[in-house]
C-alpha positions, -999 to +999 in steps of 0.1 A: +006-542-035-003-569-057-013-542-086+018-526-077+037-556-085+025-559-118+038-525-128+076-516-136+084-504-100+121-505-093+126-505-065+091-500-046+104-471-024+095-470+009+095-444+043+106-460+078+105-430+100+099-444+130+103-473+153+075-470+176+058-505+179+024-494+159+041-479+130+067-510+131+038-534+129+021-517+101+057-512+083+064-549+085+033-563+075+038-537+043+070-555+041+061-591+042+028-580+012+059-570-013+076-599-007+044-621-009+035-600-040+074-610-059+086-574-056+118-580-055+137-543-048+130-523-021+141-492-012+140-481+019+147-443+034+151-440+070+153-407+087+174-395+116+183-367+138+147-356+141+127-367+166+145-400+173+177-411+190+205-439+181+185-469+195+159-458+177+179-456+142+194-489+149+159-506+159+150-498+125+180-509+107+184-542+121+145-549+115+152-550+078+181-568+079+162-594+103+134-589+074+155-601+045+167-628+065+135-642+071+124-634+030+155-656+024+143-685+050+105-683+029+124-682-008+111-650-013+135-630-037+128-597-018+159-576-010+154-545+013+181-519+009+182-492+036+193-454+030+200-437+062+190-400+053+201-373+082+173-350+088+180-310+081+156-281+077+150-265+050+137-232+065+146-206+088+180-200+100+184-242+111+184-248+071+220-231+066+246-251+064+228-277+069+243-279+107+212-292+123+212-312+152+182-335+165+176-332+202+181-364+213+215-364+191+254-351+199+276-343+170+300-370+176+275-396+169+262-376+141+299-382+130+299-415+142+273-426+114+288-406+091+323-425+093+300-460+097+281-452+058+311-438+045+324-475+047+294-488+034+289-463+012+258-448+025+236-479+021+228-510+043+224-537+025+206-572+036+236-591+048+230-597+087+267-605+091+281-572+073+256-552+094+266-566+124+300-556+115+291-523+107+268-512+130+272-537+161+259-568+174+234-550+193+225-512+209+249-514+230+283-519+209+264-493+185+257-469+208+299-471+217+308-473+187+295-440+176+319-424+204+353-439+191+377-422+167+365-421+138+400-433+122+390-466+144+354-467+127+362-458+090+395-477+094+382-508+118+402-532+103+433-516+103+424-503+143+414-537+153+446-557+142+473-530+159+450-532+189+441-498+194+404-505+195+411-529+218+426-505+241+397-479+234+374-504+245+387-515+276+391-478+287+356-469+277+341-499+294+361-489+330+339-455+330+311-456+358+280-439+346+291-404+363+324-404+346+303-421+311+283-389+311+314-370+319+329-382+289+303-377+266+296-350+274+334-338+268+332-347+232+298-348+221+307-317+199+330-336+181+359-308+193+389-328+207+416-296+210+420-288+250+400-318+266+409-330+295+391-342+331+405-348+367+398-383+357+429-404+343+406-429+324+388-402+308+423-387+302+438-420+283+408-419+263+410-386+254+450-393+236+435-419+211+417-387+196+449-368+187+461-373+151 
């Protein structure tokens, strides 16, 4: 790293695949050499929809975020930027149109993430209270975020001062986990045309999807 550092590398990028707690440890401690070494850019690709799932994505994001922030507490001048990339083949019949979907993954929140990097423009940058914004203040308000309209996610402002997030929310939060999976399971191909359910929360829902 240090004989890195004293080559014109900009930015140092880097792979962060994978949130399991070995590779996370060997990851940060990669980290916290560049910043010890004065690289200041780095760029950072993380995959997903391959063998991961949304807590596993976020995990990842919010350890770089939680990185810079500590850079910043040491005066290190290290900035990590983060480039979700979604996973897609590119053999066999799964490469075309690039339409592949991880198994742990439901369109929807493949759509979800799209409509979340189309406001940020496909990067994350270090700023712990714009990705907080963005993504949630924890798994939890990510994971339901990724199952509102998007108009409500690439729009939140807008959504969120006429209070029809509000309303989302408190519908979504009524489910029990039988009628959660019902739900989900409803729209988890991103298809909203003819849905409906014996159940009139799921039902209420549902009418915040119609343009």
């Amino acid at each position: 790293m240090k004989l890195l550092s004293k080559v014109a590398v900009k930015p140092l990028r880097v792979a962060f695949d994978h949130a399991d707690e070995e590779f996370v440890e060997i990851y940060t401690k990669c980290m916290w050499l560049a910043a010890e070494s004065h690289i200041k850019d780095v760029s950072n690709y993380i995959l997903f929809n391959y063998e991961d799932d949304p807590d596993d994505l976020y995990k990842r994001l919010e350890i770089n975020v939680l990185l810079n922030q500590q850079f910043e507490n040491f005066n290190y001048k290290t900035k990590i930027w983060s480039f979700p990339m979604k996973f897609s083949p590119i053999f066999d019949e799964e490469a075309i149109g690039r339409k592949y979907l991880g198994e742990k993954w439901t369109r929807k929140q493949l759509r979800g993430i799209q409509c979340i990097l189309n406001a940020t423009h496909g990067v994350v940058g270090p700023k712990f209270d714009f990705f907080k914004k963005a993504f949630g203040k924890d798994m939890e308000e990510f994971n339901r975020l990724l199952w509102m309209p998007e108009k409500y996610i690439i729009y939140r402002i807008e959504h969120e001062q006429n209070g029809n997030s509000k309303q989302w929310n408190e519908f979504y939060l009524q489910l029990d986990s039988k009628t959660l999976e019902e739900f989900h399971e409803l729209i988890g191909d991103n298809v909203f045309v003819d849905k409906h359910s014996k159940n009139k929360i799921i039902n209420k829902l549902l009418t915040h999807y119609k343009d």
